[in-house]
C-alpha positions as CSV (number, residue, x, y, z in Angstrom):
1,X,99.1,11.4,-32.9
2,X,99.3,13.5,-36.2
3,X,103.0,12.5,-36.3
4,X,102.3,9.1,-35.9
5,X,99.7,8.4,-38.6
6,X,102.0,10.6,-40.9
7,X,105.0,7.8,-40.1
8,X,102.9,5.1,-40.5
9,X,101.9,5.9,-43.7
10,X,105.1,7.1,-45.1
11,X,106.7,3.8,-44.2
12,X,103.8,1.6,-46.1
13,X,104.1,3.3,-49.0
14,X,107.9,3.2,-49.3
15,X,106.6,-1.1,-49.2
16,X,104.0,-0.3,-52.0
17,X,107.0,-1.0,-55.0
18,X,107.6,-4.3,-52.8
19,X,104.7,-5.3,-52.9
20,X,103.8,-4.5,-56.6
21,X,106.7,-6.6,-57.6
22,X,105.7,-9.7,-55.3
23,X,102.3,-9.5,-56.6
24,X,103.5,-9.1,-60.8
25,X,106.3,-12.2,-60.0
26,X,102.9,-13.8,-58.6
27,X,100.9,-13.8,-61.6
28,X,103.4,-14.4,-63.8
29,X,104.0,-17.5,-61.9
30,X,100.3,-18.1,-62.5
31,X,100.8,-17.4,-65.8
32,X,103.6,-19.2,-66.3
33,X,101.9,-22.5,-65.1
34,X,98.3,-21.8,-67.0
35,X,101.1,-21.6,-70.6
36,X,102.4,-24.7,-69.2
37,X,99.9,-26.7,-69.3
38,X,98.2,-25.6,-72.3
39,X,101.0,-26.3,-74.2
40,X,100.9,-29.9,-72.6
41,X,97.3,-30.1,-73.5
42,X,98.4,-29.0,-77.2
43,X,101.3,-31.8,-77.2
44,X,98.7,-34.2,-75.9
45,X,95.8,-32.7,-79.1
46,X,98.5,-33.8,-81.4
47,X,99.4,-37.1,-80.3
48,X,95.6,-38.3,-80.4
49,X,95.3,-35.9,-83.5
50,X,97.9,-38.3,-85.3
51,X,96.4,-41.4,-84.2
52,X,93.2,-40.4,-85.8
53,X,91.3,-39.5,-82.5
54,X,89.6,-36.6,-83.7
55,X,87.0,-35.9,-80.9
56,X,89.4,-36.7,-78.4
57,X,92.0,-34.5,-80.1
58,X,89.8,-31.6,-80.2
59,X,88.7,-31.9,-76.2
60,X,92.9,-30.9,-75.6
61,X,92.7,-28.5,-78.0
62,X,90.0,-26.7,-76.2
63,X,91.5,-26.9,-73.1
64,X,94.5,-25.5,-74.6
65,X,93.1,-22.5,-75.5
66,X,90.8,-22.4,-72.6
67,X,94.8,-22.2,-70.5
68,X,96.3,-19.7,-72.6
69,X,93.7,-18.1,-75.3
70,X,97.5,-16.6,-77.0
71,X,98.6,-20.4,-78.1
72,X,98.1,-19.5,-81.5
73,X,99.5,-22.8,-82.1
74,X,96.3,-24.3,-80.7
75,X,94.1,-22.5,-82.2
76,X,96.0,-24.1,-85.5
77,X,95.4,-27.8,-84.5
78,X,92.1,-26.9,-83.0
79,X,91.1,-25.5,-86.6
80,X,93.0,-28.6,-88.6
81,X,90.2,-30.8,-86.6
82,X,87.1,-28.9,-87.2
83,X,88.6,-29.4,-91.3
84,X,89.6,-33.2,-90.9
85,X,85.6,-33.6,-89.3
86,X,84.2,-31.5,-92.3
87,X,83.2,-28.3,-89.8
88,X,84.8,-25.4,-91.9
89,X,82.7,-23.0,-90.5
90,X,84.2,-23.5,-87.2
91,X,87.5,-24.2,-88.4
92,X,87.7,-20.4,-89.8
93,X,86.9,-18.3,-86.9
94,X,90.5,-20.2,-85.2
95,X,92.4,-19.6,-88.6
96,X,91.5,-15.6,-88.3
97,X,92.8,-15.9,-84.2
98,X,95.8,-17.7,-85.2
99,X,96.2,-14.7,-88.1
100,X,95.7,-11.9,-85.7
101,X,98.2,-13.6,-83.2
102,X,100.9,-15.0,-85.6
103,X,100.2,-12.8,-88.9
104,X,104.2,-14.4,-90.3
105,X,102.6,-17.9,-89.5
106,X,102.2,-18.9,-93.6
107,X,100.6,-22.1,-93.3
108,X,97.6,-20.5,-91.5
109,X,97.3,-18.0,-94.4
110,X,97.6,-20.4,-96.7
111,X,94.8,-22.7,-95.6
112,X,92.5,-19.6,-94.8
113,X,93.1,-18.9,-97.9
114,X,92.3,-22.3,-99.4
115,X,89.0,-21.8,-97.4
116,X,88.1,-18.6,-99.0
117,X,88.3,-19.5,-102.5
118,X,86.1,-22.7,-102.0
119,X,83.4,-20.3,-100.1
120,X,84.3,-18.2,-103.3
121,X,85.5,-15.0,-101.3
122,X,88.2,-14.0,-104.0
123,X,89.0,-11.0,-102.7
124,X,89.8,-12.6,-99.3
125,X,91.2,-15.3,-100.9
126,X,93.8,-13.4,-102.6
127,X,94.9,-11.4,-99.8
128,X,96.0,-14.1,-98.1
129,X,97.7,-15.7,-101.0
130,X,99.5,-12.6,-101.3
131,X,100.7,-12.4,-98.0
132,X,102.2,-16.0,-97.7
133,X,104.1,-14.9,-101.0
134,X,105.8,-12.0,-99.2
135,X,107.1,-13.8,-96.7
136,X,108.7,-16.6,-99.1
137,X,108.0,-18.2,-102.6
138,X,105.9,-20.4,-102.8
139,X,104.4,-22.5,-105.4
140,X,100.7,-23.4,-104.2
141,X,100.3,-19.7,-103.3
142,X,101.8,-18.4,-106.8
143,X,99.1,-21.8,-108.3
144,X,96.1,-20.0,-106.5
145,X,96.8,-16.1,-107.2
146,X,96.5,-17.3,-111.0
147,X,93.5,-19.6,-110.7
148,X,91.4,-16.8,-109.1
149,X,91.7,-14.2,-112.2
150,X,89.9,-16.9,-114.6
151,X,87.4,-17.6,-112.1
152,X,86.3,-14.2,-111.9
153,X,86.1,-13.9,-115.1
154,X,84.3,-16.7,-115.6
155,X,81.4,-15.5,-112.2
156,X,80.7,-12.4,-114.3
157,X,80.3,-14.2,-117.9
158,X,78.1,-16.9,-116.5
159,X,75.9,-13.6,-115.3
160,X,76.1,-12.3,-118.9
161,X,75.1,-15.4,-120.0
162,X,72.3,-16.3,-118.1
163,X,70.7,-13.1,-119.2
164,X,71.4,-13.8,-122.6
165,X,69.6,-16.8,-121.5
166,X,72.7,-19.0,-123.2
167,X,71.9,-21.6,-120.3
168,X,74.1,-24.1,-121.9
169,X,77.2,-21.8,-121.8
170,X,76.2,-20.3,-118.5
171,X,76.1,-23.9,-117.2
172,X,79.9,-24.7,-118.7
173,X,81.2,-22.1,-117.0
174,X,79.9,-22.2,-113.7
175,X,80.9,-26.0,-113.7
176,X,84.6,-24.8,-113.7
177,X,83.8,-22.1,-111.3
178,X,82.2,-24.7,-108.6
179,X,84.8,-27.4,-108.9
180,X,87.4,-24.6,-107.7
181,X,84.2,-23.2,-104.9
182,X,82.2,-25.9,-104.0
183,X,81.1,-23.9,-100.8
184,X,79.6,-21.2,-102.6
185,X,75.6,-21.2,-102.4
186,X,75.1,-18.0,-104.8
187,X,77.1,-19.7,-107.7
188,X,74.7,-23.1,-107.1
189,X,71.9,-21.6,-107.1
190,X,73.0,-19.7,-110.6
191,X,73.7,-23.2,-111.9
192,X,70.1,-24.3,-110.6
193,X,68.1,-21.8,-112.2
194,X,70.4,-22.6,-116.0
195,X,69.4,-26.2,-115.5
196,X,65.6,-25.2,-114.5
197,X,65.6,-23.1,-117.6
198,X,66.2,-26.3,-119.6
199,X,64.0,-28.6,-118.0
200,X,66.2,-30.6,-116.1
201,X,64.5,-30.1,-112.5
202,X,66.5,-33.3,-110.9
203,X,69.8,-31.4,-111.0
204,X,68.5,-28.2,-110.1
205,X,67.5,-29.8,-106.8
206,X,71.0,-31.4,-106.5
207,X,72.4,-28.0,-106.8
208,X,69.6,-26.3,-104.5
209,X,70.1,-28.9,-101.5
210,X,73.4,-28.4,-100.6
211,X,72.4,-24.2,-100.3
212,X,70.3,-25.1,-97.5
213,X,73.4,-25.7,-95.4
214,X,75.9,-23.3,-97.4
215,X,73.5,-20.5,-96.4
216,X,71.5,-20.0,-92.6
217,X,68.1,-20.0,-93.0
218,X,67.8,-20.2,-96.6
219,X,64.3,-20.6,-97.0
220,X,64.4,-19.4,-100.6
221,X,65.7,-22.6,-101.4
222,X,63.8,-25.1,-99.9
223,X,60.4,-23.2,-101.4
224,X,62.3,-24.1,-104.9
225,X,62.6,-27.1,-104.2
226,X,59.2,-28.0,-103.6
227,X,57.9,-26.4,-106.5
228,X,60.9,-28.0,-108.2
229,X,59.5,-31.5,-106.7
230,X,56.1,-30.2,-107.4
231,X,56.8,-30.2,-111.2
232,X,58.2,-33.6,-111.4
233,X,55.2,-35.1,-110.2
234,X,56.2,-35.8,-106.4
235,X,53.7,-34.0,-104.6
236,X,55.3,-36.2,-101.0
237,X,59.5,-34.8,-101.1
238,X,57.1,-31.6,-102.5
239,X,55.5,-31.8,-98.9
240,X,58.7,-32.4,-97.0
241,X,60.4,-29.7,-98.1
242,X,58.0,-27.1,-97.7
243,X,57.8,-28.0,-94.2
244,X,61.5,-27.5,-93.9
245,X,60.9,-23.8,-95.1
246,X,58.2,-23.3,-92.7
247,X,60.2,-24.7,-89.5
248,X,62.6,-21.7,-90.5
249,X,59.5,-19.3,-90.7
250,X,56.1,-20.0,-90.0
251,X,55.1,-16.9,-91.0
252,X,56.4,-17.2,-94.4
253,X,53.8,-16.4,-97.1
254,X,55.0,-18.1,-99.9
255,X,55.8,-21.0,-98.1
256,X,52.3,-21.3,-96.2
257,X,50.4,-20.6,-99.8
258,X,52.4,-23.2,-101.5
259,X,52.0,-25.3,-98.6
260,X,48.2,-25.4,-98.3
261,X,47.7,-26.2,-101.8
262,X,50.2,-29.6,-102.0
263,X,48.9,-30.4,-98.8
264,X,45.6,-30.6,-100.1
265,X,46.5,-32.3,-103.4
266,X,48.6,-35.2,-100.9
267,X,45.8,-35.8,-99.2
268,X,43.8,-36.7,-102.1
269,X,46.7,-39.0,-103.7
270,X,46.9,-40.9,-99.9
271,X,43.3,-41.4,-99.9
272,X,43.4,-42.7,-103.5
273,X,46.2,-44.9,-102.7
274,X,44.4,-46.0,-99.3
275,X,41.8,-47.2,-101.3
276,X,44.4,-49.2,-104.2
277,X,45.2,-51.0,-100.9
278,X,41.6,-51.8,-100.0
279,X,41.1,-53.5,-103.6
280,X,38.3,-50.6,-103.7
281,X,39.3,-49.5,-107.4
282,X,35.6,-47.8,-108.6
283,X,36.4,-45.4,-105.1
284,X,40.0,-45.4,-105.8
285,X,39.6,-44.4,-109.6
286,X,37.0,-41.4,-108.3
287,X,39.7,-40.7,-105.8
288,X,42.2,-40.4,-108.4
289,X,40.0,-38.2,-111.2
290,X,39.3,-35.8,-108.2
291,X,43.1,-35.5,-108.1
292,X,43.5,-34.7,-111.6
293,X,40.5,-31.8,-111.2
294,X,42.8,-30.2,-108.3
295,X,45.8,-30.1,-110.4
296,X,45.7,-30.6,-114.3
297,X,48.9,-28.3,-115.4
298,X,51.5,-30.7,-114.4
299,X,52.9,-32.8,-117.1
300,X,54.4,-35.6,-114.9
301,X,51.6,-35.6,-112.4
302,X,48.9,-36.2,-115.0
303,X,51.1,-39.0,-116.1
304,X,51.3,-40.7,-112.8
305,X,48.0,-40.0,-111.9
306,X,46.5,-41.3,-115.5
307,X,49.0,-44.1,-115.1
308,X,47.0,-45.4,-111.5
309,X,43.5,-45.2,-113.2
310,X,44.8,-47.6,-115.8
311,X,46.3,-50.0,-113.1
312,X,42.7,-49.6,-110.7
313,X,40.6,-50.8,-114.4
314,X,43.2,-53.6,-114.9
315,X,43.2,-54.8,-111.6
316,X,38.7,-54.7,-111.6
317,X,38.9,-56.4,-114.9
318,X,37.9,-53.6,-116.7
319,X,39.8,-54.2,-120.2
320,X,37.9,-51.1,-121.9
321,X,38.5,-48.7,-119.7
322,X,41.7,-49.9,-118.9
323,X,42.8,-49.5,-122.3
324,X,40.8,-46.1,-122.8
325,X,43.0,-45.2,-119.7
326,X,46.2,-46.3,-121.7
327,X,45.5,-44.3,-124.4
328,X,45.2,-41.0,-122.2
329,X,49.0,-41.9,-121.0
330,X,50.6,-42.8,-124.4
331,X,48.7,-39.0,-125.3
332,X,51.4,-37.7,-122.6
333,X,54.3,-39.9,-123.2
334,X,54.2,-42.3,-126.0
335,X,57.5,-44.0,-124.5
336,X,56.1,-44.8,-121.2
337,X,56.8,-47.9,-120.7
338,X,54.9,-49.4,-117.1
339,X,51.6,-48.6,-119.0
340,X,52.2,-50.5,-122.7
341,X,52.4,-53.4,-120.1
342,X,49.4,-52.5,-118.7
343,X,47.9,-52.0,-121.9
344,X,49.1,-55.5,-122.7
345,X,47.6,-56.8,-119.4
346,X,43.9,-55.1,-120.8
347,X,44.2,-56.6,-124.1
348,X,45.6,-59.9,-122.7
349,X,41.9,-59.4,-120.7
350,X,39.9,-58.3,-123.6
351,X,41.3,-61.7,-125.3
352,X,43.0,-59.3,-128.1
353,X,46.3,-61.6,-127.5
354,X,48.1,-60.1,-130.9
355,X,47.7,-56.4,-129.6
356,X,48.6,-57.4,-126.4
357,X,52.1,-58.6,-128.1
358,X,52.5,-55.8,-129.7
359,X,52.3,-53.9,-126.9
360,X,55.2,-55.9,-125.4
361,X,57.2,-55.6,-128.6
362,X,56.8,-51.9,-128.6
363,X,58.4,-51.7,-124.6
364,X,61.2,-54.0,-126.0
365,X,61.9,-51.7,-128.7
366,X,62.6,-48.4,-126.1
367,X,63.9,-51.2,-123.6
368,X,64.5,-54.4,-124.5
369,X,66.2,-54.9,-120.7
370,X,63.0,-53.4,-118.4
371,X,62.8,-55.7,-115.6
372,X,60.3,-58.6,-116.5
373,X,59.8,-57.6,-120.1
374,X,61.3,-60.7,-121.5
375,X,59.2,-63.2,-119.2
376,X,55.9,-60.9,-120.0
377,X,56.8,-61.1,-123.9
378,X,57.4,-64.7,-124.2
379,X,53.9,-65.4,-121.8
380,X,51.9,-63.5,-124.0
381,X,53.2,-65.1,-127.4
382,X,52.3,-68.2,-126.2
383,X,48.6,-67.5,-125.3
384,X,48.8,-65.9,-128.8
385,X,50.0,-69.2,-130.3
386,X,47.4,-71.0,-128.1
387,X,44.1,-68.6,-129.0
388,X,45.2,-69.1,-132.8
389,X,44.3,-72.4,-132.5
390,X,40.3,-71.9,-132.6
391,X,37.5,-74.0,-131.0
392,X,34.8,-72.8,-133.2
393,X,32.3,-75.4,-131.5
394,X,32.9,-73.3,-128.4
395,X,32.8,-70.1,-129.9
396,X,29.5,-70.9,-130.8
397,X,28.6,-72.2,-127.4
398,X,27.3,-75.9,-129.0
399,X,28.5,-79.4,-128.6
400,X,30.4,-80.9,-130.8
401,X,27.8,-83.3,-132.1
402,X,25.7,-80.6,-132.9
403,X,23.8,-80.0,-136.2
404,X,24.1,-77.6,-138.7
405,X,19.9,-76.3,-136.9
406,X,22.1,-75.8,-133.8
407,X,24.4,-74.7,-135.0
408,X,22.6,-71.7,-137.5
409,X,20.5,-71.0,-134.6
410,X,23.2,-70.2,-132.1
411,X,24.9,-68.1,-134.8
412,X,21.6,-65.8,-135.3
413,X,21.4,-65.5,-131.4
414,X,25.4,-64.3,-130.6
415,X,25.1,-62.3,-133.9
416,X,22.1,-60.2,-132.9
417,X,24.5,-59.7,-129.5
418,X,27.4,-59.2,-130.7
419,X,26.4,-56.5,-133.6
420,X,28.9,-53.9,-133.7
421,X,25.6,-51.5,-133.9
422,X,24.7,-52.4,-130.6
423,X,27.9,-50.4,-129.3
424,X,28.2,-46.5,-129.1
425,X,32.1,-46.7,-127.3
426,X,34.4,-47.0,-129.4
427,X,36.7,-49.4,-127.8
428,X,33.6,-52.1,-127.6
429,X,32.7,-51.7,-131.0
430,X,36.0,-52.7,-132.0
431,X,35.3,-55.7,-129.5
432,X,32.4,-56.6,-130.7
433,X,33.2,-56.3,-134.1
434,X,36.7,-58.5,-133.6
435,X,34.0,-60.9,-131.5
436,X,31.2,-60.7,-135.0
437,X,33.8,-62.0,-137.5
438,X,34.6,-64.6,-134.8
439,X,31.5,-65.8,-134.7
440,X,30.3,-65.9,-138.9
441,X,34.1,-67.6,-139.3
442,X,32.8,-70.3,-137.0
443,X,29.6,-70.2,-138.4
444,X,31.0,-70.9,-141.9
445,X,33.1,-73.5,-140.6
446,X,31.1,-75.6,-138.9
447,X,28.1,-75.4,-142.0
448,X,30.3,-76.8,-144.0
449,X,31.8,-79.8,-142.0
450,X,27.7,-80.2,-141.4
């Protein structure tokens, strides 16, 4: 039996190199077929990729690789769509497969490359440059090698200079440096804080936003932004963006402080503005003042916030405290121009119909194109024209056949009432004193025709 066993087995293994070369022809076979059809998949990517059917293109490309994960031809096209649909960031993992596979392939380096310096990896960058110019000459690869040398230089000055705080020169430079690496956040951000530095918040937040994307979970940014929003006056983007920072961590401490505190102050402005849209301006004016008490350090806000009182005592007919709200603005910002028309509107009210011009004539002269301006001038010239032409009989409140008795008598009575004395403010004693010389002109007038 021992003999037996020992035959057996000494004729399977003399099969075993039979069998190993069956099985290797098999998989090769399998092989064979799986490279097949990935490269009719990637024949298929480009055909739809040339007609402009990206999404379609890319489903072949996938397959493709998904056939024969070696096709660093497909990893190519596959990357060439992710760039054509604006996805660098999946377009770069491909070009470092297609690298590692192919590393003679020159157009990959090359647009790695590309891709580097606009996420403003120079080092990276260069490498690749390089490498594409030892394989053949090659004049957008010698272009780029020389364009990084200046950009360094100019990264590091812009440093320099924004410690120097030379925000202006800081700001030149980077501008050249971010035209060449749009995709860098760090070199935005720089170019945020310059433009921060010199009061120009709106481009900082330009700059800021596209961070947010550039960089994963860039919290930092979106808390700038709110404070940045903040500033301006906008206490609602303010709100939004905050939130964004806290969807990326709840926990964050900054973020939640900051949070709490506009969210408070937005609540107030809604309620204010709830009330505007009631036609309840005594609550909406309280609403607004209590506004004001939560947050008085912001320039713009106080503006805005100053600005809506003025428009609640308009709108109530309030010409005195309209104007006294006025006032408060033109303190803040002597070229605003929405509240010399309210002022207008308040003197218009107050029947001060010269002032009220000027107040138009003043807007035209920082804006002589503001939407309505021309239509509000020419209005109130004419009620000027028209108030210029005096009814003294009803200035006096008598009829017209009235003696020159009546006529003493109703001057001693709106005299005694309209004595500037009888005013502490000073916006109605100027009233009332316009309203005093009204009435003795009338008075004079009128005594004499008697």
């Amino acid at each position: 039996m021992e003999k037996c066993f020992k035959k057996h087995a000494r004729k399977l293994l003399s099969q075993v190199p039979i069998i190993l070369v069956l099985l290797d022809l098999h998989f090769e076979g399998i092989e064979g077929v799986e490279k097949a059809e990935s490269q009719k998949h990637l024949s298929r990517g480009n055909q739809l990729l040339n007609a402009g059917q990206l999404a379609d293109a890319l489903t072949h490309f996938h397959t493709a690789i998904d056939k024969d994960d070696r096709n660093y031809q497909a990893y190519y096209m596959r990357a060439t769509v992710y760039l054509a649909m604006g996805k660098a960031r999946s377009a770069l993992p491909d070009l470092h497969q297609v690298v590692k596979l192919q590393p003679s392939f020159v157009q990959a380096r090359l647009q790695r490359g590309n891709l580097f310096l606009k996420m403003g990896k120079f080092n990276e960058a260069q490498t690749d440059y390089e490498a594409v110019l030892a394989h053949e000459d090659h004049l957008e690869a010698t272009a780029k090698v020389e364009e990084i040398r200046p950009l360094r230089r100019n990264v590091n000055h812009a440093s320099k200079l924004l410690e120097a705080k030379d925000f202006h020169g800081a700001i030149n430079l980077l501008n050249q440096v971010i035209e060449s690496c749009p995709w860098n956040a760090d070199y935005r951000e720089m170019r945020a804080l310059a433009f921060e530095h010199l009061g120009d918040l709106r481009r900082a937040i330009s700059d800021l936003k596209p961070t947010t994307i550039l960089k994963l979970d860039n919290t930092r940014a979106f808390l700038r932004m709110s404070i940045l929003w903040y500033n301006l006056g906008d206490v609602e983007q303010s709100l939004d963006e905050i939130r964004e920072c806290l969807k990326l961590d709840p926990d964050h401490s900054e973020c939640y402080a900051h949070y709490k505190s506009v969210k408070k102050l937005f609540k107030t402005l809604e309620a204010a503005k709830n009330k505007m849209a009631q036609g309840d301006w005594t609550e909406a004016v309280a609403k607004y003042r209590k506004a004001l008490a939560q947050e008085s350090r912001i320039h713009q806000l106080n503006i805005e916030v100053k600005l809506k009182i003025c428009e609640c005592f308009v709108k109530a007919h309030n010409p005195v405290e309209a104007i006294k709200a006025a006032n408060d603005v033109i303190a803040l910002d002597s070229s605003n121009i929405p509240v010399l028309l309210l002022l207008s509107q308040a003197h218009t009210q107050n029947e001060d119909y010269q002032e009220a011009v000027d107040d138009l004539q003043r807007a035209a002269q920082i804006d002589e194109n503001y939407p309505g301006l021309p239509e509000k001038l020419k209005k109130a010239q004419k009620l000027l024209k028209q108030s210029q032409k005096r009814d003294y009989y009803k200035i006096l409140g008598v009829s017209r056949n009235a003696g020159k008795k009546d006529i003493i008598k109703a001057y001693r009575k709106l005299a005694r009432e309209w004595h500037p004395d009888n005013f502490q403010d000073e916006e109605e004693k100027k009233r009332a004193e316009k309203k005093f010389i009204e009435i003795a002109s009338a008075k004079e007038v009128l005594s004499d025709q008697g």
